[in-house]
N, C-alpha and C positions, 0 to 999 in steps of 0.2 A: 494428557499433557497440560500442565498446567503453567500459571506464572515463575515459581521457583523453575523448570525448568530452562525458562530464558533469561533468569538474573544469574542461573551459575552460570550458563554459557559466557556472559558476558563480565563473570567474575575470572573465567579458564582463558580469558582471551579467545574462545571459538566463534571466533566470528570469521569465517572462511565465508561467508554472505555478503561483506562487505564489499563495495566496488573502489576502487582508489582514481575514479573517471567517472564521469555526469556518463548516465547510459545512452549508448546513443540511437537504442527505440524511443527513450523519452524527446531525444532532441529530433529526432525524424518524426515524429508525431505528431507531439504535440502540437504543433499550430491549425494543425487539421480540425483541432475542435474548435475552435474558434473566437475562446473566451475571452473577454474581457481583461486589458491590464488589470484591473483592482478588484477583481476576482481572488474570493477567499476560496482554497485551496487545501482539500484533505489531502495529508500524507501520511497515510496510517503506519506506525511499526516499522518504520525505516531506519531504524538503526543509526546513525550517524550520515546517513547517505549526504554524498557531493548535491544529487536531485534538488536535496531544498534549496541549497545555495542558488544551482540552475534557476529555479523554478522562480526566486525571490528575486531574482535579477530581470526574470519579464516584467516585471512591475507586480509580480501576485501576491497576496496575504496568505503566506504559506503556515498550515495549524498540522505538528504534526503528533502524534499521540503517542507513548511508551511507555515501558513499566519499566526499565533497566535506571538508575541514576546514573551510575556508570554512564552511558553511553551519551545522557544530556550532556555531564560534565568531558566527555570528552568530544565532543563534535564542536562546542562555545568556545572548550580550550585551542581543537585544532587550526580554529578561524581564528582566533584572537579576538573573539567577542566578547562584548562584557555585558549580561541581559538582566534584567530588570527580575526581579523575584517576587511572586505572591503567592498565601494561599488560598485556595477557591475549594468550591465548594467537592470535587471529583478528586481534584491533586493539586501538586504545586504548578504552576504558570513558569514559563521563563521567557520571556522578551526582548529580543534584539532586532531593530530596526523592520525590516517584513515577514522577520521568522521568531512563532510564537511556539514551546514546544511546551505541551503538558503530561506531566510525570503522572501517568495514570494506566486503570485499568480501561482499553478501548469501549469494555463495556457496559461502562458506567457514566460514558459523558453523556449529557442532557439531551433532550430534543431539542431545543431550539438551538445548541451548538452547531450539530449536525445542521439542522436547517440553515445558518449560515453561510453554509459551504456550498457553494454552485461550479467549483468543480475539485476532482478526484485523481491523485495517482498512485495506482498502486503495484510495486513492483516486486515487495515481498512479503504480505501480509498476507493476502488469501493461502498461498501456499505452502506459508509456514503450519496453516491450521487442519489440524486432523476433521474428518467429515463433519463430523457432528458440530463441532464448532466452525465451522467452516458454514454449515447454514444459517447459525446462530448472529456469525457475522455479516452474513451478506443480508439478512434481513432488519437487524435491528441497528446495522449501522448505514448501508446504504438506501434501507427503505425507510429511510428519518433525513437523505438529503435536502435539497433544496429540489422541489419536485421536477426542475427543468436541468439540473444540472448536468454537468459531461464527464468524463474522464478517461482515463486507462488506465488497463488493467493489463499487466504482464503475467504469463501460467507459464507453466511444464506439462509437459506431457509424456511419458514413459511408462514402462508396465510395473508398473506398481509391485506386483509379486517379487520382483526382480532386486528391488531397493527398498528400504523403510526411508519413510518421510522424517524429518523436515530437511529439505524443502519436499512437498507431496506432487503427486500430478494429479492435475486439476482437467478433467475430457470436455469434450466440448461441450457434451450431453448434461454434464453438470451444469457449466454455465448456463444454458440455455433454464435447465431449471434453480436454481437459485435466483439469479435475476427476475423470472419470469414475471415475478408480482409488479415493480415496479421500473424495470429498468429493461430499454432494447438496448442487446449486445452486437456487435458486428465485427466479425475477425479481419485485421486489417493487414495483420504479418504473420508468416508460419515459417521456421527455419530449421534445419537439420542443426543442431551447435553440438552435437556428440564430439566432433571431432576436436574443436575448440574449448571442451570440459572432462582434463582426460581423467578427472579424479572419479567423475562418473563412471566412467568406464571400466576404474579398477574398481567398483563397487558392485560389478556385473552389468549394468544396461548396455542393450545392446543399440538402441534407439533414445535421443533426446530430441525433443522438438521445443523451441519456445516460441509464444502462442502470442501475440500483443492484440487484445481486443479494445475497440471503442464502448464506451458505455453514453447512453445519452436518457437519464432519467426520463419516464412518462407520467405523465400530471393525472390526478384522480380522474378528469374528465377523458381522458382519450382511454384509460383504461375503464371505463365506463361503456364506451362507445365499441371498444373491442370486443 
């Protein structure tokens, strides 16, 4: 899977990912981490999500990353924002008041960008990514966070045989190793939502669960001490 296959999506209009509502595990959660207003805030590959809007209005510096131009120009268009344009050294920048979005590859922004960010939400990124980049990203994006940061992280969970991803299921056993190196995960909600996703359902799964984990970066030292 590569990036061409998520700029035709979003040239076919297939964005059946989209939510037209702030999610409301983001709004039930999030305060439980307990970050800071002016906390800068990854929001990886979310597409035009309502979340950053949410997210910019707790007072966060919401930075969110995609490779689609489509989907910048139509998330600025559908708030009536008008943001500020440059280019940097990864991709173009676009700036509007707490929400900075860069037209990029996720895998190409710097370390010290990431380091910036002390906290994380992600609702469709990990899942969009088939295995192998799927480790690629949990290590080289969030083990380059801000070593104490927090976030969440939304998964699926279904039998895989049953459906081809994207969106993929993500097991628990996964996370547990992914994150392993640098970040403790802790599952905070588990839901049957089969019955509320019935497109799943005509695609054969017989089971959907979605999975909202806490993530709370660990510092070289305590993984040290481990």
């Amino acid at each position: 899977m590569d990036a061409e296959f998520w700029l035709q999506r979003w040239r076919d209009g297939a964005t059946g990912f989209h939510l037209d509502r702030v999610s409301p595990l983001l709004e039930k959660y999030w305060y439980t981490l307990g970050l800071p207003k002016d906390a800068r805030v990854l929001v990886p590959l979310c597409g035009k999500s309502l979340d950053m809007v949410w997210l910019a209005a707790q007072g966060h510096r919401v930075l969110d990353v995609k490779l689609a131009p489509l989907a910048v120009e139509q998330f600025f268009d559908e708030h009536r924002l008008d943001p500020t344009e440059h280019e940097s050294a990864v991709g173009r920048r676009y700036v509007a008041g707490q929400i900075e979005i860069l037209c990029a590859d996720i895998f190409e922004l710097d370390a010290a960008t990431l380091a910036s960010c002390s906290g994380a939400y992600d609702r469709g990124a990990l899942v969009a990514l088939p295995p192998d980049m799927r480790r690629r990203y949990a290590a080289q994006v969030y083990g380059n966070l801000a070593p104490d940061y927090r976030g969440l992280l939304l998964t699926l969970e279904y039998d895989q045989s049953r459906m081809d991803g994207p969106p993929f299921s993500v097991s628990e056993d996964e996370i547990r190793q992914l994150y392993a190196g640098h970040t403790e995960a802790s599952e905070l909600d588990r839901m049957d939502i089969l019955d509320k996703e019935p497109k799943f359902a005509q695609r054969g799964l017989e089971r959907l669960a979605s999975v909202t984990w806490r993530l709370e970066g660990r510092s070289p030292q305590l993984l040290t001490n481990h």
